[in-house]
C-alpha positions as CSV (number, residue, x, y, z in Angstrom):
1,X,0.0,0.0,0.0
2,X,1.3,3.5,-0.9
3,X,2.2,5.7,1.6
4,X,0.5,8.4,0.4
5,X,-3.0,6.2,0.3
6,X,-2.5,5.3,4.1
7,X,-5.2,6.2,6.5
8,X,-6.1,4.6,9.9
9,X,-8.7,1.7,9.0
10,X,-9.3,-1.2,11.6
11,X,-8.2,-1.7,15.4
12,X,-4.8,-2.8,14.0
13,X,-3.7,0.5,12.7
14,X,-4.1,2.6,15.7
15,X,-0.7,0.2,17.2
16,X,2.4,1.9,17.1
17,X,4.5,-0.8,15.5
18,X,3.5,-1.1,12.0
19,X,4.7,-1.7,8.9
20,X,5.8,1.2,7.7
21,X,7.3,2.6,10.5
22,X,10.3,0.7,10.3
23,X,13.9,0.4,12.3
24,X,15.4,-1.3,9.9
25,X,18.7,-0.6,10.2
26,X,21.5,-2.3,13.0
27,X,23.6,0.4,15.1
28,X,27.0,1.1,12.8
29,X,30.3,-0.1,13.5
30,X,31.6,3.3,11.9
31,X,33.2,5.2,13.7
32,X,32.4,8.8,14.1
33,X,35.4,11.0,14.3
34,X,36.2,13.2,17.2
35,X,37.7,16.3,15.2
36,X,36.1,19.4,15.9
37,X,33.7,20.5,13.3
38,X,34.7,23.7,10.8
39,X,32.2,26.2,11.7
40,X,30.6,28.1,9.2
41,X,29.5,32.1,10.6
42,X,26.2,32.2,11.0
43,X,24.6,35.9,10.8
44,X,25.1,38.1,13.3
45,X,23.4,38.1,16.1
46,X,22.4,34.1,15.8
47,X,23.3,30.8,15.0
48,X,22.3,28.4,12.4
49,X,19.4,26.4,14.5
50,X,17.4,29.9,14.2
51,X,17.2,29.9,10.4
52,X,14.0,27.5,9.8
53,X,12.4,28.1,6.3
54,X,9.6,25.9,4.8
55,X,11.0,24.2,1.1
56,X,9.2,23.9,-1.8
57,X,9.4,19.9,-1.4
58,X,6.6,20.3,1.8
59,X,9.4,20.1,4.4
60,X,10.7,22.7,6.8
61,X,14.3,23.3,6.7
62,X,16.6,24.3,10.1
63,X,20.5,25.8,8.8
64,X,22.6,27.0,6.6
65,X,20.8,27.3,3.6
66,X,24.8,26.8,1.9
67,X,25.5,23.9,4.2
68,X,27.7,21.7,2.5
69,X,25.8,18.2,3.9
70,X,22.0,18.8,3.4
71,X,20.2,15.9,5.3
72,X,16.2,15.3,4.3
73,X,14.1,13.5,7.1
74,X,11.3,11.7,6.2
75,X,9.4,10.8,9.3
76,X,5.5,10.6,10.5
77,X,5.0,12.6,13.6
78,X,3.1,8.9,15.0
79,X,5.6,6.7,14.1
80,X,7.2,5.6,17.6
81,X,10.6,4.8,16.1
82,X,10.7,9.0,14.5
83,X,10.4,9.4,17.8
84,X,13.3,7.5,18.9
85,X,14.9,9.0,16.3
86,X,14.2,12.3,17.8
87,X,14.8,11.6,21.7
88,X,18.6,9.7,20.5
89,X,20.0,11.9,17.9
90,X,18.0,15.1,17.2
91,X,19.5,17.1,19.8
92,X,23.4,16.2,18.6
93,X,22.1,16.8,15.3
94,X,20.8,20.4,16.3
95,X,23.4,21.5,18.6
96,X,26.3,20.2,17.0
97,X,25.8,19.3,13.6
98,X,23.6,22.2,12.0
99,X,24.7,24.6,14.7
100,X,28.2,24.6,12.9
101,X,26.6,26.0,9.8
102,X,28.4,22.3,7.9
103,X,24.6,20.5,7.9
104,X,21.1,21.7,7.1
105,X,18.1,19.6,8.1
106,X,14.9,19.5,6.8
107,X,12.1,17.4,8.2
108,X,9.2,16.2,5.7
109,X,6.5,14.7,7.1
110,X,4.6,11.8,5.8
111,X,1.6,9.9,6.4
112,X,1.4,6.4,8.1
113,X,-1.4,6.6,10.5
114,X,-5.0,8.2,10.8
115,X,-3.3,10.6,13.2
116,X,-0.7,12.1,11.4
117,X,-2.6,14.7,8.7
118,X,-4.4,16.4,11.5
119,X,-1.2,16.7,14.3
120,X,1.0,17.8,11.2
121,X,-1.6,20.1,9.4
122,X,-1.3,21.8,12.8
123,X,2.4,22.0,13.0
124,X,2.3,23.2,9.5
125,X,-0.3,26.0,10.3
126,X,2.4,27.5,13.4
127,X,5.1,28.3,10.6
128,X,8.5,27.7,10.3
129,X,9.9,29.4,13.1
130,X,8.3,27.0,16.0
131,X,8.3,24.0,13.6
132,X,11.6,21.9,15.0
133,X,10.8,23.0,19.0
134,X,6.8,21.8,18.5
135,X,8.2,19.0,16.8
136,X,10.1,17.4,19.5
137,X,8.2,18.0,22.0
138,X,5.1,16.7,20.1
139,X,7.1,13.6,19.9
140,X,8.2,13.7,24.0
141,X,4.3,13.6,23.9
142,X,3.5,10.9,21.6
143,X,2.8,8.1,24.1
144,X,0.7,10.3,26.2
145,X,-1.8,11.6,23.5
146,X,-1.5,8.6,21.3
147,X,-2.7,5.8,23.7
148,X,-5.5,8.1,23.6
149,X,-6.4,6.3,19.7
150,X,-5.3,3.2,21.1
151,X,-8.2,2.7,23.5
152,X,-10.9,3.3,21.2
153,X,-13.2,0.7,21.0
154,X,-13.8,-0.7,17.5
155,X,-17.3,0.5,17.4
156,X,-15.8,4.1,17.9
157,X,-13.1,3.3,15.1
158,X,-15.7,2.0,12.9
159,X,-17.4,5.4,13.5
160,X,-14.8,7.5,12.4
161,X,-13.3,5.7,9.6
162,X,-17.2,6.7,8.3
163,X,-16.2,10.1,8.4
164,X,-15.0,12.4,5.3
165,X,-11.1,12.4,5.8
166,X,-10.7,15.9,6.7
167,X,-13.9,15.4,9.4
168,X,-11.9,12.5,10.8
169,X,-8.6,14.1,11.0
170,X,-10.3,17.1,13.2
171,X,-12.3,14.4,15.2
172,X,-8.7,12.4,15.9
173,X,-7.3,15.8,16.8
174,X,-9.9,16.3,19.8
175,X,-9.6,11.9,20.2
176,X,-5.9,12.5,21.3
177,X,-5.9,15.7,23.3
178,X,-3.9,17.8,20.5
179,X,-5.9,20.6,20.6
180,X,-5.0,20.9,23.7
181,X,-1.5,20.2,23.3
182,X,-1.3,23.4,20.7
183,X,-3.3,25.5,22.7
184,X,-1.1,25.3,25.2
185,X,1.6,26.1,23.2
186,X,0.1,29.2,22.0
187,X,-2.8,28.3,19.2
188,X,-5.5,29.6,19.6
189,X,-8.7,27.3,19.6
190,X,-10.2,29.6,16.4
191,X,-6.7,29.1,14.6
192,X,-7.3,25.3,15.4
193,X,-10.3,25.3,13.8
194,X,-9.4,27.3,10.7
195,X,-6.6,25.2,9.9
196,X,-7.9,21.8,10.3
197,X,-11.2,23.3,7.9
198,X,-8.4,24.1,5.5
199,X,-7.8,21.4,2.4
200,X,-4.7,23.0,1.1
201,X,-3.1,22.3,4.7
202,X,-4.0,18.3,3.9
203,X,-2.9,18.4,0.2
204,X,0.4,19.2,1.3
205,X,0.8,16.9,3.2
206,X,-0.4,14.1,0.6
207,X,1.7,15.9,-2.0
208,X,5.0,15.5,0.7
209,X,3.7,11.9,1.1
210,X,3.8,10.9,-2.5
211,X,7.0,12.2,-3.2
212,X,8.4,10.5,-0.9
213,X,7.2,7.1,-2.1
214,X,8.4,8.3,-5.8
215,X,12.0,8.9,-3.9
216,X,12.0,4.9,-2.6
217,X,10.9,5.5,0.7
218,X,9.4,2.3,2.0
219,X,9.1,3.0,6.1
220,X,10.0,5.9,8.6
221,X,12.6,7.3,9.2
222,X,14.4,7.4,6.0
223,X,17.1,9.8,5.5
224,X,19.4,11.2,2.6
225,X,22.1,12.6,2.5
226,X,22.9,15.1,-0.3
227,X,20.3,13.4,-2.3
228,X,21.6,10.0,-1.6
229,X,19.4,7.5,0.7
230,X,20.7,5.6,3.5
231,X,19.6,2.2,3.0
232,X,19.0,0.4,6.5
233,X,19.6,3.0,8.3
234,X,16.4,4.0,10.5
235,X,17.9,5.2,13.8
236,X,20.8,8.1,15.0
237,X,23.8,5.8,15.5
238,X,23.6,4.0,11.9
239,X,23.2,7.8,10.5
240,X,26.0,9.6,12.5
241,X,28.9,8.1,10.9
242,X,27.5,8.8,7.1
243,X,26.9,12.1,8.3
244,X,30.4,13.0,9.7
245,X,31.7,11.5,7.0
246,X,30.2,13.7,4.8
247,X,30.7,16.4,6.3
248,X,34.6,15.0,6.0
């Protein structure tokens, strides 16, 4: 089944270990070299990890837009092994890697589960700027709001799978507790509203989707580097030794 044509259907696909969210790869026996990065000057006044743009590709983008390494993401915001991902190697990554102006990051979401195109049309509709920080901590989150889906009864799935998919992505929003979660974090409940009654906001998202199945991604995460993907390699310790590498 395409990525892109994934949608939460059945008791099964509210789990959070699912093909298609795959850690596929083993931890490296690279090493990862201890030399002090080059630093490249960010502008005055900042560093790199407060330049966030959004690309043309459907991602958002956190760097130097120069950087010699350019590392694309592919992730869903559901998928338990992103998040992983995220907890292990996302602040190295940050702090050390794109903070030294050598590697830009960009972050596409996808969709895997019924509960990605709301939660990412609303990280979509905050803007660049707070994209990475509601990111993470969306995903230091995940277990709370997404055992939230889990527990629905089938007769309550079967109810919302009956829904239009933009109705069931708002209704999976309020399921999970992440309109709360945003409004918290400085959305306002009319903003909320607005942007989950938006299609564009969903199309994007399908649009990211299907280029990433057209680019041979097969589960989440899935990384490239400078346009090159890294087979098996799903997790921050199989990535960290390309990366350094590349950045030489």
């Amino acid at each position: 089944m395409k990525l892109a044509t994934r949608t939460l259907a059945g008791a099964a696909l509210f789990a959070l270990a699912l093909t298609g969210c795959n850690k596929s790869g083993a931890d490296a026996n690279g090493q990862v070299s201890n030399a002090p990065l080059k630093q490249i000057a960010a502008p005055q006044g900042s560093d790199w990890t407060q330049t966030v743009v959004e690309t043309a590709e459907g991602g958002y983008r956190m760097g130097n837009p120069n950087a010699p390494v350019k590392l694309v993401e592919y992730a869903s915001v559901t998928c338990p092994h992103c998040r992983e991902f995220e907890e292990e190697g996302g602040p190295v990554l940050r702090d050390k890697y794109v903070k030294s102006g050598q590697v830009s990051w960009e972050f596409r979401p996808i969709l895997l589960f019924a509960s990605d195109p709301g939660a990412t049309a609303l990280l979509y509709c905050q803007g660049a700027m707070p994209f990475f920080r509601l990111k993470e901590e969306l995903y230091a989150d995940q277990q709370n709001w997404a055992v939230k889906l889990q527990g629905l009864s089938e007769a309550q799935q079967q109810q919302l799978n009956a829904l239009p998919p933009q109705q069931r992505a708002a209704e999976l929003v309020k399921v999970a507790g992440l309109d709360q979660f945003f409004q918290q974090r400085g959305m306002p409940a009319a903003k909320i509203q607005s942007c989950l009654a938006d299609p564009a906001n969903f199309k994007k998202i399908a649009d990211t989707t299907e280029r990433s199945t057209k680019e041979g991604v097969t589960g989440t995460p899935t990384f490239f580097i400078n346009g090159q993907i890294q087979k098996d390699v799903a997790g921050w310790k199989p990535l960290e030794p390309s990366l350094r590498a590349a950045v030489g």
